[in-house]
N, C-alpha and C positions, 0 to 999 in steps of 0.2 A: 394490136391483135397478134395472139403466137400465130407462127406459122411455122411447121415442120416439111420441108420438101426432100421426097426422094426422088435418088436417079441410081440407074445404073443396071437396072433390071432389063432385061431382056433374055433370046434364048441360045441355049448352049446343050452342047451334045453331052451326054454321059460320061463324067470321068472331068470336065472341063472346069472353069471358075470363074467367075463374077464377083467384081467388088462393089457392094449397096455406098450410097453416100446419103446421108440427112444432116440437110442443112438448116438449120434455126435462126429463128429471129425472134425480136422483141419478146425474148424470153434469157432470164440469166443463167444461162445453160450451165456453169461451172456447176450451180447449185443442186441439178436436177440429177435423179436416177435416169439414164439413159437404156431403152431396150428395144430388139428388132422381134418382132412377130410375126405371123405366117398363118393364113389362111386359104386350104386347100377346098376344093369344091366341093359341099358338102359335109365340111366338116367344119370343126368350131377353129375358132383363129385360137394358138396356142402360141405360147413365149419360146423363144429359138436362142435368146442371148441378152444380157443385162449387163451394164457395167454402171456402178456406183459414182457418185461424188469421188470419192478417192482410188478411183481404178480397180476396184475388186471386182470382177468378173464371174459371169455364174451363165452355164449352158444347158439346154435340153442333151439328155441321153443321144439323141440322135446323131447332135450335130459334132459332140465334142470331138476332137480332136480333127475335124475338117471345115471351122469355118473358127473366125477370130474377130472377137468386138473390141474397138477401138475408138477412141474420143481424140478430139483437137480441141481444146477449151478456148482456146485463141481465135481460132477459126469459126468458134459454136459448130462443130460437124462429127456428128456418128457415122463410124464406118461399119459394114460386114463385109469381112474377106470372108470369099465362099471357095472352098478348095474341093476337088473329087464330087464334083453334084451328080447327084443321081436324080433319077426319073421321082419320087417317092419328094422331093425338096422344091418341085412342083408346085408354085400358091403364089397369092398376092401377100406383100413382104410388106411391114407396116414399121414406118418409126414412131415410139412411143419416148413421150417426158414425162417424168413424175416424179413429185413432190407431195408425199403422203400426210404430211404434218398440216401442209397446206389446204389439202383437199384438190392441189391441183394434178391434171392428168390429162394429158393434149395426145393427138395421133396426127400423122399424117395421113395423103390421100391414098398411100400404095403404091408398091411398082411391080409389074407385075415378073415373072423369074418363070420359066419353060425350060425344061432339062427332059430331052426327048431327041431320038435318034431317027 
């Protein structure tokens, strides 16, 4: 059975950073599109960061240039380095696997990220 676990979430002041980890299992993660999502209260869960099979990288408007998605294929482990968080980056932070040809597409359970003064 996949399982996708995150850590690393907790809270931090304005301006501060947190690095997400998702770790995998019984799944051949080399293979998978890896991405981190975020759902704020009341609002729809939206894509924050993706990184390919071959490390291409692709971010929300929001985040670019202050958070950085990063893989271990060795390790099966998705990283988000979160740099400058602000109040607004606030949500439960979801790792996502997918595999579109397959139809497959797993989440984890969330962690949840609090950037408040």
């Amino acid at each position: 059975q996949v399982q996708l676990v995150e850590s690393g979430g907790g809270s931090v002041q304005p301006g501060g950073s947190l690095k997400l980890s998702c770790a995998a299992s019984e799944i051949t993660f080399v293979t998978y599109t890896m991405a981190w999502y975020r759902q704020a209260p009341g609002k729809e869960r939206e894509l924050v960061a993706s990184i390919t099979r071959g490390g291409n990288t692709n971010y929300a408007d929001s985040v670019k240039g202050r958070f950085t998605i990063s893989r271990d294929n060795a390790e099966k482990t998705l990283y988000l380095q979160m740099n400058s968080l602000r109040p607004e980056d606030t949500a439960v932070y979801y790792c996502n696997a997918a595999w579109p040809a397959l139809g497959n597409n797993y989440w984890g359970q969330g962690t949840q990220v609090t950037v408040s003064s």
